[in-house]
C-alpha positions as CSV (number, residue, x, y, z in Angstrom):
1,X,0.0,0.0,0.0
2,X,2.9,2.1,0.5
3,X,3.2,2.9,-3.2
4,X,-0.3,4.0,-3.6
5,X,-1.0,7.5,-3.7
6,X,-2.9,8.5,-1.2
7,X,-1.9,12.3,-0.5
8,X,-6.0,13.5,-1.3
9,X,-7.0,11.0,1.1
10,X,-3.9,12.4,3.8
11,X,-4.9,16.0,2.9
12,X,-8.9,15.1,3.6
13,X,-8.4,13.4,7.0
14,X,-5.8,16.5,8.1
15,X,-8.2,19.1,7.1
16,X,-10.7,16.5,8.9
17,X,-8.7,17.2,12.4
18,X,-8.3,20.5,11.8
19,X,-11.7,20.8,11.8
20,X,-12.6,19.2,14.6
21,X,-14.8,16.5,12.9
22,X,-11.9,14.0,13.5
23,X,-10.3,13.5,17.1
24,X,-7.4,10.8,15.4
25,X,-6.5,9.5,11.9
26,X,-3.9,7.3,10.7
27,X,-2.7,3.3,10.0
28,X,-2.0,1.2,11.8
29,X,1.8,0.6,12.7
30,X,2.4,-3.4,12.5
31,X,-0.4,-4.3,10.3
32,X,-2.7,-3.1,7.0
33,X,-5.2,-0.9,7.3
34,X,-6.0,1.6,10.2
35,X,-8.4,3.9,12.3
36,X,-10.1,7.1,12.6
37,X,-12.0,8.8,15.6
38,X,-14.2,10.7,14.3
39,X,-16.5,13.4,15.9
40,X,-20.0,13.5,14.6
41,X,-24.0,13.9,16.1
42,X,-24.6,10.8,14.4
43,X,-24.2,7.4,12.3
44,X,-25.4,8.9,9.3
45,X,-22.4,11.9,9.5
46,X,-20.0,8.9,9.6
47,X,-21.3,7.8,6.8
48,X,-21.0,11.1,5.1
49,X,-17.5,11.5,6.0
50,X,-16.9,8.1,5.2
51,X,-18.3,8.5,2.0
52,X,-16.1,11.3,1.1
53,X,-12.7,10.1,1.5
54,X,-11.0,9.9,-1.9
55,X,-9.5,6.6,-0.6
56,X,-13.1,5.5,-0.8
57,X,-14.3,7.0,-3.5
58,X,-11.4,5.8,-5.7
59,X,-12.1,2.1,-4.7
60,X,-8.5,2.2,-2.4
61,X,-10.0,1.7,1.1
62,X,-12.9,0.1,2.4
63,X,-14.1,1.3,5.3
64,X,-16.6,-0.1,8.0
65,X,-18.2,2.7,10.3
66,X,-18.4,1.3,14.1
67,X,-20.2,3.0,17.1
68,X,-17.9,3.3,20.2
69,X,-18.9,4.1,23.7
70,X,-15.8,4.8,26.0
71,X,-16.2,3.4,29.1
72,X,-13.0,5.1,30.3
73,X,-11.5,8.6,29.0
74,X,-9.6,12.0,30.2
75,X,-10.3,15.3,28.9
76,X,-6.8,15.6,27.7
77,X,-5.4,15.5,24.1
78,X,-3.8,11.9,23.2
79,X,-0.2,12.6,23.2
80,X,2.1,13.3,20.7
81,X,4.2,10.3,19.7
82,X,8.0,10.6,20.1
C-alpha cells in the first residue's frame, strides 16, 4: 500500500482534524489498514465523511463505520508520539 497514492486521502483526514470533525487519523503501525475517531452527532455523518474520503471514493479503502462508547476517557489531548 505504501506505493499507492494516497496524498487527497492524507490532505482530507488532516483538514478532517483540523476541523474538529476528527479527534485521530492514521494506520496502523504493524499491520494493513487503520483507524479514525471521528466526531460527529450521528451514524449517518459517519457515513458522510466516510463517503467522502478519496480513498473511498477511488475504490482504495474500504471502510466499516463502528459506534464506540468509551467506558474510560480523560479530557486531555492523546499525546504526541515521540
Amino acid at each position: 500500500m505504501s506505493g499507492q497514492r494516497l496524498g487527497s486521502h492524507a490532505a482530507y483526514w488532516r483538514q478532517l482534524v483540523l476541523d474538529g470533525r476528527a479527534f485521530a487519523a492514521g494506520g496502523f503501525s504493524n499491520s494493513e489498514g487503520g483507524m479514525a475517531i471521528v466526531v460527529v452527532a450521528s451514524a449517518h455523518e459517519a457515513e458522510v465523511i466516510r463517503a467522502a474520503d478519496p480513498a473511498i471514493q477511488s475504490g482504495v479503502f474500504v471502510v466499516t463505520v463502528e459506534r464506540w462508547r468509551p467506558n474510560y476517557r480523560t479530557e486531555a489531548p492523546l499525546p504526541t508520539a515521540r
